[in-house]
KOLNU-545738 format. One line per 2 residues: their letters; for each residue x, y, z of N, C-alpha, C. Coordinates in nm, 4 decimals. Example, Ala and Ser with C-alpha at 12.3 -4.5 7.8 and 13.67 -1.06 7.14 Angstrom:
<pts>
AS = 1.3190 -0.5690 0.7800 1.2300 -0.4500 0.7800 1.3200 -0.3300 0.7800 ~ 1.2850 -0.2250 0.7080 1.3670 -0.1060 0.7140 1.2900 0.0030 0.7870 $
</pts>
This chain:
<pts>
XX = 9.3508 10.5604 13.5606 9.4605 10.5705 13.4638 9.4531 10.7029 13.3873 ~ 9.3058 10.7253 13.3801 9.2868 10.8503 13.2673 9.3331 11.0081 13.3420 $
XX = 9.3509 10.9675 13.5192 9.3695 11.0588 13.5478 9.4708 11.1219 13.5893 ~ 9.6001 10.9783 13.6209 9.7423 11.0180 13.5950 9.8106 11.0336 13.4713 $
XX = 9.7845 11.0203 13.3758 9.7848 11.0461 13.2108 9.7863 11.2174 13.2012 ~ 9.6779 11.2400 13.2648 9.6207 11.3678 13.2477 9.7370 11.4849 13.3232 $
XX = 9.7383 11.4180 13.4309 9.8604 11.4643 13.5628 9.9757 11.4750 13.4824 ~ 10.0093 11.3721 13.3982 10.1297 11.3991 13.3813 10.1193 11.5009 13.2586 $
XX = 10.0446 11.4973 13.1247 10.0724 11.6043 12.9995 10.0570 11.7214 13.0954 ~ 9.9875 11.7733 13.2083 9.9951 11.8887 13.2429 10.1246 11.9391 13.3594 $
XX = 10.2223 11.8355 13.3803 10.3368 11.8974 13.4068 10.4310 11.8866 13.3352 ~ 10.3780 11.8089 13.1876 10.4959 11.8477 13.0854 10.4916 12.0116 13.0236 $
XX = 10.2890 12.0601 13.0428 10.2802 12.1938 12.9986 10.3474 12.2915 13.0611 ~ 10.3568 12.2765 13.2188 10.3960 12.3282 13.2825 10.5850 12.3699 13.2730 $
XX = 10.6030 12.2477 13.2841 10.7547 12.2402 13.2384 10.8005 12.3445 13.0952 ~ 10.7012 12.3143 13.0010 10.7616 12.3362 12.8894 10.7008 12.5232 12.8960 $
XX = 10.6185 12.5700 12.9632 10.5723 12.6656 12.9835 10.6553 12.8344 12.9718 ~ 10.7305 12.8815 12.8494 10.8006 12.9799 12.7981 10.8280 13.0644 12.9206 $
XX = 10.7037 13.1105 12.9604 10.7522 13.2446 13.1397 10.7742 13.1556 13.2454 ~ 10.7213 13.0746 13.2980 10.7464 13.0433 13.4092 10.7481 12.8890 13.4397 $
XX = 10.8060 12.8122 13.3086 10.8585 12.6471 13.3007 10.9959 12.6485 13.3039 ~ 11.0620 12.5257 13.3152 11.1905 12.4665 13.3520 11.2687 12.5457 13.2706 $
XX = 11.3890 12.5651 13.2922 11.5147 12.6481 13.1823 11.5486 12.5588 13.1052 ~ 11.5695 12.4291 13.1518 11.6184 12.3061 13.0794 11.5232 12.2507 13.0124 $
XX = 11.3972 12.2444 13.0409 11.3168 12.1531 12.9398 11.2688 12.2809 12.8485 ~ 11.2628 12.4075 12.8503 11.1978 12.4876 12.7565 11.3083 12.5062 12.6118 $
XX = 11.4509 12.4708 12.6765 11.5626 12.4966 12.5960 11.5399 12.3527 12.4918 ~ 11.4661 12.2378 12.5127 11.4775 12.1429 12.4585 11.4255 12.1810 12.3106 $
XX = 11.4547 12.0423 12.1553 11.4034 12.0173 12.0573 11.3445 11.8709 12.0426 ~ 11.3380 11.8609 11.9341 11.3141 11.7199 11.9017 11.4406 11.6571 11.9075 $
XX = 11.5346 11.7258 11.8108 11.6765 11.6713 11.8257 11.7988 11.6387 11.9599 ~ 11.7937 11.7389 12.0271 11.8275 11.7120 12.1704 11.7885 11.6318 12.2345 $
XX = 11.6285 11.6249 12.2472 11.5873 11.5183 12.3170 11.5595 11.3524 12.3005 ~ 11.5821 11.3226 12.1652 11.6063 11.2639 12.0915 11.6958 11.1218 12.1832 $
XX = 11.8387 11.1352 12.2010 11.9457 11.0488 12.2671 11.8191 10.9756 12.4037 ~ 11.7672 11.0843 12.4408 11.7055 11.0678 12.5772 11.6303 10.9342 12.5395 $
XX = 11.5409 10.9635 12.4369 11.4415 10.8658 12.4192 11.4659 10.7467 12.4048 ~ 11.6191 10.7245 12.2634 11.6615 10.5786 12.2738 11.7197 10.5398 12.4072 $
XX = 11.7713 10.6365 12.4783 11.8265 10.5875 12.6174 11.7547 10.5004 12.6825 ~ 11.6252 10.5779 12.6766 11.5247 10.5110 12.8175 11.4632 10.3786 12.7300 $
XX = 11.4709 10.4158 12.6317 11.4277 10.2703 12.5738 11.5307 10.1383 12.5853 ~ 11.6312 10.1770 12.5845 11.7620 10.0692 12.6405 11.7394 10.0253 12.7879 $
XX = 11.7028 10.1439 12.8554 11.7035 10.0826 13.0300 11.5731 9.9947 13.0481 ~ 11.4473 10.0537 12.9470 11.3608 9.9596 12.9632 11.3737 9.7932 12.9066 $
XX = 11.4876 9.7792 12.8619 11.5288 9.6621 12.7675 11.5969 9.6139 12.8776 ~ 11.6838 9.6672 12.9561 11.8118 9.6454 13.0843 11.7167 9.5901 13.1620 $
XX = 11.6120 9.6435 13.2444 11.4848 9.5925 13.3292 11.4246 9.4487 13.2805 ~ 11.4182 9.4838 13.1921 11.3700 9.3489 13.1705 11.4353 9.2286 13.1858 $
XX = 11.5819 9.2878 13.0853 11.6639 9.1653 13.1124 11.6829 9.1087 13.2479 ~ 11.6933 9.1604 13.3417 11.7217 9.1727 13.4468 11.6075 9.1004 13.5830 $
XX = 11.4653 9.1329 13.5040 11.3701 9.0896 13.5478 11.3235 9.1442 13.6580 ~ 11.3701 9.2810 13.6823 11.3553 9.3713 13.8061 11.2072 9.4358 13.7155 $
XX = 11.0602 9.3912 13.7773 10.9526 9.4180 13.7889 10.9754 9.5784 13.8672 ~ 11.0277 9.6070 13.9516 10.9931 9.7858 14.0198 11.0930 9.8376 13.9261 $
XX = 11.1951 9.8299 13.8410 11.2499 9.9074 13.8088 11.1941 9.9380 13.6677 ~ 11.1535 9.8334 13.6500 11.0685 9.8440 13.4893 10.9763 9.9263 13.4990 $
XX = 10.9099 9.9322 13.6067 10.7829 10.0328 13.6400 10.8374 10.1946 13.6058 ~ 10.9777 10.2051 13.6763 11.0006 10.3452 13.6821 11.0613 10.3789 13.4984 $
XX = 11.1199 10.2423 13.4769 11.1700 10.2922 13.3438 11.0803 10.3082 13.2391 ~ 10.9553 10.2414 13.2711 10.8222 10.2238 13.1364 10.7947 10.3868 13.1539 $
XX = 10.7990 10.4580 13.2572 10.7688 10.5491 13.3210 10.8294 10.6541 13.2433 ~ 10.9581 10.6244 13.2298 11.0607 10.7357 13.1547 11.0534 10.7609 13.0234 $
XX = 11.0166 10.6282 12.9386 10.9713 10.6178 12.8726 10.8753 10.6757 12.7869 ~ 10.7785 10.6609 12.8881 10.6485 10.7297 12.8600 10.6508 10.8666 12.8873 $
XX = 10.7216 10.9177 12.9246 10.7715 11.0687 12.9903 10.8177 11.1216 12.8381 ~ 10.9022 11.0572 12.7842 10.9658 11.0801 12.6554 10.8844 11.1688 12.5594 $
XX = 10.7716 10.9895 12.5586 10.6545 11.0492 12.4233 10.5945 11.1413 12.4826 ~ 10.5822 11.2007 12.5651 10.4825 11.3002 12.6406 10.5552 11.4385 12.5984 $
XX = 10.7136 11.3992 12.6067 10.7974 11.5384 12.5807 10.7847 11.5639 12.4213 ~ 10.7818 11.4974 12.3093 10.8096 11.4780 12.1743 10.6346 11.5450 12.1163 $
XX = 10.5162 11.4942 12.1665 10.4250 11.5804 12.1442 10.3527 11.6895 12.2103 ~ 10.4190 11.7116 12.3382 10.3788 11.8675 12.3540 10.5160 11.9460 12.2547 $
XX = 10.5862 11.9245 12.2399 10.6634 11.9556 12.1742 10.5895 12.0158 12.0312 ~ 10.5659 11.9009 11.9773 10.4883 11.8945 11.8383 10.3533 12.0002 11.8664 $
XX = 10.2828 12.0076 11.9650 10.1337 12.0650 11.9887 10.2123 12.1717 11.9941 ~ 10.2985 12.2631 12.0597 10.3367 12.3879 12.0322 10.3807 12.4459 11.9185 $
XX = 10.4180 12.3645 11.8301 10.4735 12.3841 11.6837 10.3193 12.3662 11.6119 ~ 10.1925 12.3488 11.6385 10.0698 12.3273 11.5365 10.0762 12.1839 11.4673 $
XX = 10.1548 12.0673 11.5275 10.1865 11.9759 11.4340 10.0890 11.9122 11.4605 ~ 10.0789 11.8060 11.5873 9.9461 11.7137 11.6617 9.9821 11.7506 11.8223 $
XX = 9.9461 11.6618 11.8637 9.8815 11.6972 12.0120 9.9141 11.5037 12.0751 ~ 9.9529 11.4734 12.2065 9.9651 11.3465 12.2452 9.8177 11.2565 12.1943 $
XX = 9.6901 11.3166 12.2375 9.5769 11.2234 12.1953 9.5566 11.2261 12.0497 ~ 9.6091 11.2897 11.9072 9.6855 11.2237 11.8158 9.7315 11.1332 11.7747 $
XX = 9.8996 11.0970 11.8715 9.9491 11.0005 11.8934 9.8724 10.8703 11.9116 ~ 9.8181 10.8829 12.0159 9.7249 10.7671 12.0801 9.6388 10.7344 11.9624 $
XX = 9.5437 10.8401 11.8861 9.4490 10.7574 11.7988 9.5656 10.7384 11.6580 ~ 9.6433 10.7768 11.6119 9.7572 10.7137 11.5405 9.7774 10.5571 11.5524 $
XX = 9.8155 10.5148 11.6990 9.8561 10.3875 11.7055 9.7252 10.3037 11.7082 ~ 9.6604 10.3834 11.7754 9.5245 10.2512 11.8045 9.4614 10.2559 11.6610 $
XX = 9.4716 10.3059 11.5815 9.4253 10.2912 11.4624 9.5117 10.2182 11.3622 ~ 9.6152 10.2176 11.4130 9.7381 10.1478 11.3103 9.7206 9.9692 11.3806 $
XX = 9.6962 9.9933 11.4766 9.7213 9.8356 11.5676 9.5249 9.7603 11.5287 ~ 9.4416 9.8212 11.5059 9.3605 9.7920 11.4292 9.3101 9.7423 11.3108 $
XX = 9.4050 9.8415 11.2410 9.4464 9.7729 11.0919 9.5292 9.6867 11.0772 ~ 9.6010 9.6905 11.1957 9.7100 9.5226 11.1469 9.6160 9.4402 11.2163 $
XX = 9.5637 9.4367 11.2831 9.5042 9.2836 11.2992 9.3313 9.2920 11.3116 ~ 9.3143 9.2609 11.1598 9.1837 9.2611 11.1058 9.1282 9.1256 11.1833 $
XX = 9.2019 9.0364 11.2142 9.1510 8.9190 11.2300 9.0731 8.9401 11.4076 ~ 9.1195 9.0054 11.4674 9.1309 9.0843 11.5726 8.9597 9.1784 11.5584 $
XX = 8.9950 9.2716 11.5188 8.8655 9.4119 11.4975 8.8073 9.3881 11.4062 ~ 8.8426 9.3036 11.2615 8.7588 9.3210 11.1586 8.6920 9.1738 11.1721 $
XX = 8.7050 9.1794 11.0437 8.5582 9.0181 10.9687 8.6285 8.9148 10.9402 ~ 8.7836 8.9443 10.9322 8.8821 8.8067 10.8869 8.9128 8.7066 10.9499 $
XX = 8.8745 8.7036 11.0669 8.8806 8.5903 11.2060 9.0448 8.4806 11.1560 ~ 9.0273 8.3840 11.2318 9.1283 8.2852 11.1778 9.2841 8.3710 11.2837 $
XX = 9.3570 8.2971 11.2529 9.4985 8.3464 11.2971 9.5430 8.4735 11.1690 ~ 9.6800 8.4962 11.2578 9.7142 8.6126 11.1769 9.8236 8.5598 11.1219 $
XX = 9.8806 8.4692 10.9930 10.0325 8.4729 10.9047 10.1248 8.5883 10.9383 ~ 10.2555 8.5286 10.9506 10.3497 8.6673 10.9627 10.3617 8.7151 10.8215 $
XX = 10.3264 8.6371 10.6990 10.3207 8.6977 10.5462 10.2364 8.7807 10.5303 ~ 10.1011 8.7571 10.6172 10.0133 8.8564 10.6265 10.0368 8.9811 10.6429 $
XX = 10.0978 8.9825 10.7703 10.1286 9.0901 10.8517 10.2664 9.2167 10.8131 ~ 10.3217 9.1321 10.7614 10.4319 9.2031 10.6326 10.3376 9.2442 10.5486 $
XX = 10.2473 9.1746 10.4815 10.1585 9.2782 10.3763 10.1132 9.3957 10.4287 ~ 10.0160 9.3500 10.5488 9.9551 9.5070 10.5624 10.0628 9.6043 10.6212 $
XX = 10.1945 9.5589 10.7065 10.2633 9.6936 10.6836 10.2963 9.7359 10.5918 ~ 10.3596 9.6435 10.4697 10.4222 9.6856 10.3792 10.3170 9.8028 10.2754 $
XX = 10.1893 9.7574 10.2807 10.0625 9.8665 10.2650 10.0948 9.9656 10.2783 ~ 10.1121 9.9979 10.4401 10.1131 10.1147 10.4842 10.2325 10.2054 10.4678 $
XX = 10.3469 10.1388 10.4498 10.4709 10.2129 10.3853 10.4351 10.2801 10.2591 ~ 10.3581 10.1488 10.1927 10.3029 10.2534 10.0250 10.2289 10.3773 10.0426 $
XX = 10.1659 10.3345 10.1391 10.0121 10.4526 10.1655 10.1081 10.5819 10.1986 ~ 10.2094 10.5692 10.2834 10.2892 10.7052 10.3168 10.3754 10.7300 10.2275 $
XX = 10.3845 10.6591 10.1488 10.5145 10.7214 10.0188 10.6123 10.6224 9.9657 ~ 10.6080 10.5335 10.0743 10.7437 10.4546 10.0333 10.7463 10.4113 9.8921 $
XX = 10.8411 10.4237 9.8376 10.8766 10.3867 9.6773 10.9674 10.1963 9.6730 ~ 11.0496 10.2144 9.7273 11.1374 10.1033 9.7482 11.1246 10.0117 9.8963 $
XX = 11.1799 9.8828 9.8545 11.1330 9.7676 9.9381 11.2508 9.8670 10.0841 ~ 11.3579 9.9108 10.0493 11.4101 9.9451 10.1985 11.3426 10.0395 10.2694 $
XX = 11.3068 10.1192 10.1850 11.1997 10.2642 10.2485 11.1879 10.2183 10.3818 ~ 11.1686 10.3374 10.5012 11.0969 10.3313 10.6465 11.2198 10.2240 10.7264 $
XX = 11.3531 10.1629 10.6803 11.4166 10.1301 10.7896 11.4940 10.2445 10.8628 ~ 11.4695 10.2584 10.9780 11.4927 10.3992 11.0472 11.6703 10.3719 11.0880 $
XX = 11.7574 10.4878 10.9778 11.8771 10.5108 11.0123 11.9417 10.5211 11.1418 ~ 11.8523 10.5777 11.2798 11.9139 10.5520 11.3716 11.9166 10.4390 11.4629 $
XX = 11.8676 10.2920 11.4422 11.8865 10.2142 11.4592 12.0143 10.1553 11.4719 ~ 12.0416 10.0471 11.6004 12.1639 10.0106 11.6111 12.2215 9.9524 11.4334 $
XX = 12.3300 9.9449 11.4313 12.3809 9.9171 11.2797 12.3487 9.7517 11.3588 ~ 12.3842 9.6956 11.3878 12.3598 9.5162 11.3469 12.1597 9.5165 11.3230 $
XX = 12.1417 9.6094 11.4334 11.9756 9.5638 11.3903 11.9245 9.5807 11.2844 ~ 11.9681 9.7128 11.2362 11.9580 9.7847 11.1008 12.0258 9.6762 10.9887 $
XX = 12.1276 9.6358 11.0100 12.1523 9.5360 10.8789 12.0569 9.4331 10.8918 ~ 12.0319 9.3906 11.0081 11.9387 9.2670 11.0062 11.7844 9.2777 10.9441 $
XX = 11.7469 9.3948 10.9169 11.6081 9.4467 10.8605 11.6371 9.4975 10.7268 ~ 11.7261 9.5670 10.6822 11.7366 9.5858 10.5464 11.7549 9.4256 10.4671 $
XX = 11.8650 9.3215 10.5363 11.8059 9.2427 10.5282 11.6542 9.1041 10.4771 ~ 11.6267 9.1482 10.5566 11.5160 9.0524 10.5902 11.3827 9.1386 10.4870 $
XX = 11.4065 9.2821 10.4723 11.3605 9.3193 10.3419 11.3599 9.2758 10.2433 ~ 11.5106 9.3041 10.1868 11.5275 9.2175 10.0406 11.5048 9.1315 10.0312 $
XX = 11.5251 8.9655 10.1426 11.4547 8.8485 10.1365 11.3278 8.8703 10.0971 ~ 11.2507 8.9189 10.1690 11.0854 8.9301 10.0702 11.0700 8.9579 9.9574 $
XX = 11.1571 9.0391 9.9001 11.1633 9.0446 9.7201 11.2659 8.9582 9.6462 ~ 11.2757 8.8461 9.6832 11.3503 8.7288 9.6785 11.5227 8.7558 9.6412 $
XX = 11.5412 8.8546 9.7030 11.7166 8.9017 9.7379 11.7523 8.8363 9.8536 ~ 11.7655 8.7031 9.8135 11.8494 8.5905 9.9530 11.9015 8.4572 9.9063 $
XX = 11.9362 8.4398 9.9862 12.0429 8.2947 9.9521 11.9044 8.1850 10.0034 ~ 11.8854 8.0828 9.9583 11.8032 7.9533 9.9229 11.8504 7.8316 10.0789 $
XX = 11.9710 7.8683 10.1052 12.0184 7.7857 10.2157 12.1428 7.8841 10.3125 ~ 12.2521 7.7927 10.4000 12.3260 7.8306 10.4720 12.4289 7.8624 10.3917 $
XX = 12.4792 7.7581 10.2942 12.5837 7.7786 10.2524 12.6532 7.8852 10.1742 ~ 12.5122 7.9800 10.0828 12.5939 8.0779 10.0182 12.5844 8.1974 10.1312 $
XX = 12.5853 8.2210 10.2567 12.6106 8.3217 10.3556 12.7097 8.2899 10.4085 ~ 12.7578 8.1767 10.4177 12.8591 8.1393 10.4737 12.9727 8.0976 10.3710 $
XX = 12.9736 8.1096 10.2350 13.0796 8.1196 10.1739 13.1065 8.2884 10.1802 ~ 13.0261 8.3519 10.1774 13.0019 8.4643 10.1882 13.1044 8.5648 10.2874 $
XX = 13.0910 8.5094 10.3847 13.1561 8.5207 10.5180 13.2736 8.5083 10.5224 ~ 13.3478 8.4078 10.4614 13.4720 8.3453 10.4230 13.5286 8.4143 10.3585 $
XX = 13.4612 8.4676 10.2633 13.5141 8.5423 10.1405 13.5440 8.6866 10.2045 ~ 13.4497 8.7604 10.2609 13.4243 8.8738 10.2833 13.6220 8.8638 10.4118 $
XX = 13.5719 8.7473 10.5110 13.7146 8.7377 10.5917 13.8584 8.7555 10.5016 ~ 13.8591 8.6848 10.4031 13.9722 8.7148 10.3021 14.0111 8.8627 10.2621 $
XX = 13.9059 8.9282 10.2192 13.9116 9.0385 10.1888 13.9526 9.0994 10.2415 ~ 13.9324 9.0979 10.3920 13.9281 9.2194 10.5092 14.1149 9.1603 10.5992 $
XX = 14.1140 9.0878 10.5210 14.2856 9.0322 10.5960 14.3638 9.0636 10.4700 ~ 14.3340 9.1223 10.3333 14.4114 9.1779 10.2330 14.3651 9.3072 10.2277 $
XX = 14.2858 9.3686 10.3247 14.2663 9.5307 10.2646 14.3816 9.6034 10.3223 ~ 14.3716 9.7091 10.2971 14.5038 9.8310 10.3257 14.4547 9.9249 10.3450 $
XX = 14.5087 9.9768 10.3925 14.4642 10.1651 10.4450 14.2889 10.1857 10.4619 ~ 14.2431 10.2971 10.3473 14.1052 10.2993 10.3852 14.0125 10.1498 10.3606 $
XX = 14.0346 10.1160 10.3318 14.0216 9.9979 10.2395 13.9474 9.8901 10.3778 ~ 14.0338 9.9171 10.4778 14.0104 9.8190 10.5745 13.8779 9.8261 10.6471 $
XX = 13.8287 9.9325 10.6926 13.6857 9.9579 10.7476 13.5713 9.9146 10.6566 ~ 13.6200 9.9878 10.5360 13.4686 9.9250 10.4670 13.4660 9.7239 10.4349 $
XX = 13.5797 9.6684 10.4803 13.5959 9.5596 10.4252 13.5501 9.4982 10.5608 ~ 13.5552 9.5645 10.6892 13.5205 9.5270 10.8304 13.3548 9.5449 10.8584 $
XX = 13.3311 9.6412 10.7533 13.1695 9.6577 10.7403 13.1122 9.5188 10.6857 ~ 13.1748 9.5175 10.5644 13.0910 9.3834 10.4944 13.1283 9.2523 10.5622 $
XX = 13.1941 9.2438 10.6131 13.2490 9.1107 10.6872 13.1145 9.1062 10.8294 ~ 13.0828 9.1996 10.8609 13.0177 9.2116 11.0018 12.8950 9.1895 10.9020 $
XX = 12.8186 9.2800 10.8262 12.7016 9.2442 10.7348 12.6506 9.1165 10.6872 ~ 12.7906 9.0382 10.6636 12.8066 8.9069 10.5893 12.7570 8.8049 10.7273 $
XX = 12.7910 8.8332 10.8176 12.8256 8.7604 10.9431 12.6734 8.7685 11.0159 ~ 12.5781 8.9020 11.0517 12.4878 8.9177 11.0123 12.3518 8.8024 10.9137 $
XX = 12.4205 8.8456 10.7914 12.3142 8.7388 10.7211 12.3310 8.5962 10.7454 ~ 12.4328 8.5623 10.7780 12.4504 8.4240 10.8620 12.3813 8.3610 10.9614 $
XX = 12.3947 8.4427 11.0455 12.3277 8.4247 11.1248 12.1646 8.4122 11.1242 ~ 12.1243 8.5084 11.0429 11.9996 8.5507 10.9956 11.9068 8.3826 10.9299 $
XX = 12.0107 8.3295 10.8761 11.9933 8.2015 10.7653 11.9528 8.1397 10.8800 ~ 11.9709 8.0717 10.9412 11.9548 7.9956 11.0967 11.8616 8.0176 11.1450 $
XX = 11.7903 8.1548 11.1396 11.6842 8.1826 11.2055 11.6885 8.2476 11.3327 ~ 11.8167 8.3210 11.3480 11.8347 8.3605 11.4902 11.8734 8.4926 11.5114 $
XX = 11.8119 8.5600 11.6147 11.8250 8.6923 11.6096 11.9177 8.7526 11.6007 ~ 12.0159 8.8549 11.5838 12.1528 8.8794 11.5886 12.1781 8.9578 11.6971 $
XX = 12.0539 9.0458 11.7155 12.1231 9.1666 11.7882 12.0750 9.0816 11.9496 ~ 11.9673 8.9321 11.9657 11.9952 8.9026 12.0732 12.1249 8.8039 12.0777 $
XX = 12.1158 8.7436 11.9907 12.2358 8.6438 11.9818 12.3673 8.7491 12.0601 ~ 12.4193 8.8463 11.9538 12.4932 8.9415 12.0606 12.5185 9.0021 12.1634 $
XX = 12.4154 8.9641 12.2334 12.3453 9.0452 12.3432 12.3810 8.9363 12.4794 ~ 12.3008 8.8156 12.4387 12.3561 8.7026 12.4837 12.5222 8.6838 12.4825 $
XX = 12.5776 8.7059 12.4329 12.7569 8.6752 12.3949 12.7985 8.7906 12.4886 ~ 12.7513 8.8848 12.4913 12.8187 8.9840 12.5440 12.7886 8.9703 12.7129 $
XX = 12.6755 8.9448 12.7746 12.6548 8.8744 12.8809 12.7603 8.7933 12.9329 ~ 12.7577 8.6813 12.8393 12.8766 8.5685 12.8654 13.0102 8.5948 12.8724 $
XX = 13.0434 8.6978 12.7827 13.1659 8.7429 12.8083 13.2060 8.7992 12.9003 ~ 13.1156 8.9445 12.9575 13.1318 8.9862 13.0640 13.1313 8.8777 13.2039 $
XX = 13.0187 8.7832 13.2121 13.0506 8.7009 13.3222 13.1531 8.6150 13.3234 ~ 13.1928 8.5733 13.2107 13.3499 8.4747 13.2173 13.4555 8.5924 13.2634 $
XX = 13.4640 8.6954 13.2223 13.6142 8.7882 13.2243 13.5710 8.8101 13.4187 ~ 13.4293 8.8543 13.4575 13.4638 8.8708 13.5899 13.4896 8.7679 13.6816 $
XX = 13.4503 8.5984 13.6253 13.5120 8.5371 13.6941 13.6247 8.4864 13.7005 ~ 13.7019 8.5636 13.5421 13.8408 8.5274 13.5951 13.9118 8.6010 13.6639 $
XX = 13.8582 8.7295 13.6590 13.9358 8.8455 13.7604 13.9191 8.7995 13.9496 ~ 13.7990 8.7399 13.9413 13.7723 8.6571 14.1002 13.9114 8.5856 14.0728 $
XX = 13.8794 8.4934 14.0023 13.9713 8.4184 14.0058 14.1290 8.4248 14.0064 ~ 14.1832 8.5385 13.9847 14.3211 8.5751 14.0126 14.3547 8.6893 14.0838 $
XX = 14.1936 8.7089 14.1890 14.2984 8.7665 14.2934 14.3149 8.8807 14.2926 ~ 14.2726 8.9623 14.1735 14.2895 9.1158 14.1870 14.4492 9.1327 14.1268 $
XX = 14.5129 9.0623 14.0744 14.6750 9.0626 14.0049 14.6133 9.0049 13.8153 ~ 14.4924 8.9985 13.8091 14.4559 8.9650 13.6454 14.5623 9.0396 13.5365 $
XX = 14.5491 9.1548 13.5609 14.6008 9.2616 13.4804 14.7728 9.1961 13.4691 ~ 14.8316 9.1760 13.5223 14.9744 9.1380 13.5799 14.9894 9.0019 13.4809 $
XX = 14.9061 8.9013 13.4701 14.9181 8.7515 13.3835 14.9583 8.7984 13.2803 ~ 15.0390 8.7184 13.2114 15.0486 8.7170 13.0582 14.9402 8.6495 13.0151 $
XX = 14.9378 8.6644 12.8555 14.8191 8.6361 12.8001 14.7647 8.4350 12.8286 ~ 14.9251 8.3995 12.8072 14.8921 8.2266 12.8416 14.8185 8.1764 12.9998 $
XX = 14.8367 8.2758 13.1061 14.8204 8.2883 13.2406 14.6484 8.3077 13.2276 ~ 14.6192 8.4381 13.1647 14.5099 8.4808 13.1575 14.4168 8.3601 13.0446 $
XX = 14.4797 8.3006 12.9566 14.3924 8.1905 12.9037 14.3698 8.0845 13.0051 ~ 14.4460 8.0693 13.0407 14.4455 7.9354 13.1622 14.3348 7.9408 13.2671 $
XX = 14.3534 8.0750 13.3200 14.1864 8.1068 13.3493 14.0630 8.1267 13.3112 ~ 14.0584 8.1489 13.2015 13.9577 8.1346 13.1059 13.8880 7.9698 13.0736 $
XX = 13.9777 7.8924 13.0416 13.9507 7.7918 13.0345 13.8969 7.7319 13.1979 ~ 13.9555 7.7670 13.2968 13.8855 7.7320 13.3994 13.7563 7.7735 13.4262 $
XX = 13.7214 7.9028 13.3852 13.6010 7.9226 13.3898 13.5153 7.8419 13.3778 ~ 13.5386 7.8555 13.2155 13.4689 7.7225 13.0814 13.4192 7.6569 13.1699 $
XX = 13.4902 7.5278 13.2256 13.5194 7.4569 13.3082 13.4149 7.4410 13.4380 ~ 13.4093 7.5386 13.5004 13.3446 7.5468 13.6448 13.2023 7.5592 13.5585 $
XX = 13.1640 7.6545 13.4790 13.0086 7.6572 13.4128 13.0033 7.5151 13.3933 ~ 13.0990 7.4563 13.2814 12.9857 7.3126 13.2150 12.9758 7.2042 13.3588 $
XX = 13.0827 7.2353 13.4408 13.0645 7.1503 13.5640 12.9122 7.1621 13.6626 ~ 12.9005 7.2882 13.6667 12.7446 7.3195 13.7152 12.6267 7.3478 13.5995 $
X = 12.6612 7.3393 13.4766 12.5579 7.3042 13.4295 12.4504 7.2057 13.3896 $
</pts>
């Protein structure tokens, strides 16, 4: 392992190599390369879903190609160096689980485990309970963690019901806004909808993830289902198939 590791930082040197490395990877930043990284982190999420074991291989791969690009990057600027990185995490994944490396044995509490990160946010600066939620995060995930923040400093509703009057309310709003008025009222309605979900105990951004699956497989089986003329139905035509869908799933389920 230690020696394809090795293989690879030295054709990222190579690559990144000012006289005689790639045109395209020497032109790179942090910022450019940046898209790349959440990319490959999505396909490694796609693989999985998917449960394709060889493709996950190549995407963990890309992945890992990423962080390889982000600290030679950094080692040419004097910042750190990839084996940095490495004792960074293995030292961070140490300190979270004392029960693990240290003397505290026993299981690990997830209250626990919120403490010692929340530690380590202090130790780097953080001032406020939102500190360290990273802005480029999808926005539902990102609401779902700013979130689940303030719940720990007891900024939350006690049950279902005040998220879901919440929701109601926020829907009212967003069916009386006007002009600019309307987006930010489509923000809090989605936020609201969000902590709802959140109350339940259920993930959002898989919950969505899941829905969006389902949707896509109902719409392509209604397009099977009419034949390649879908587009052509009126909307009552195109429900009618829909409901058949419905239909054929709960029948084989």
């Amino acid at each position: 392992m230690s020696e394809q590791l090795d293989r690879l930082l030295r054709i990222m040197a190579r690559l990144r190599d000012p006289a005689t490395g790639c045109e395209w990877d020497t032109a790179q930043d942090f910022s450019t390369i940046a898209p790349y990284t959440i990319e490959e982190a999505y396909e490694v999420a796609d693989a999985i879903e998917r449960s394709d074991m060889e493709d996950l291989r190549g995407e963990l791969g890309d992945l890992l190609f990423q962080v390889v690009f982000h600290a030679r990057m950094a080692e040419e600027g004097g910042h750190f160096a990839f084996a940095d990185v490495a004792r960074t995490i293995s030292d961070k994944m140490e300190a979270r689980h004392p029960h693990i490396f240290g003397d505290e044995g026993g299981v690990m509490e997830e209250s626990r485990w919120e403490d010692l990160k929340a530690a380590e946010r202090e130790a780097s600066g953080a001032k406020g309970a939102l500190d360290g939620v990273a802005l480029s995060l999808p926005a539902l995930l990102r609401a779902q963690k700013l979130q689940k923040r303030a719940a720990r400093h007891g900024f939350d509703w006690p049950d279902h019901e005040g998220p879901r009057a919440k929701v109601l309310e926020e829907i009212e709003e967003l069916s009386e806004a006007r002009g600019d008025l309307i987006e930010e009222e489509a923000g809090d309605f989605l936020f609201a909808a969000v902590n709802l979900v959140r109350a339940y105990g259920i993930d959002a951004e898989g919950a969505l993830r899941a829905a969006n699956a389902k949707f896509e497989r109902r719409f392509r089986a209604m397009e099977e289902l009419a034949g390649g003329d879908f587009a052509t139905r009126d909307l009552e035509a195109q429900e009618e198939l829909w409901q058949e869908v419905k239909r054929r799933e709960k029948a084989t389920s």
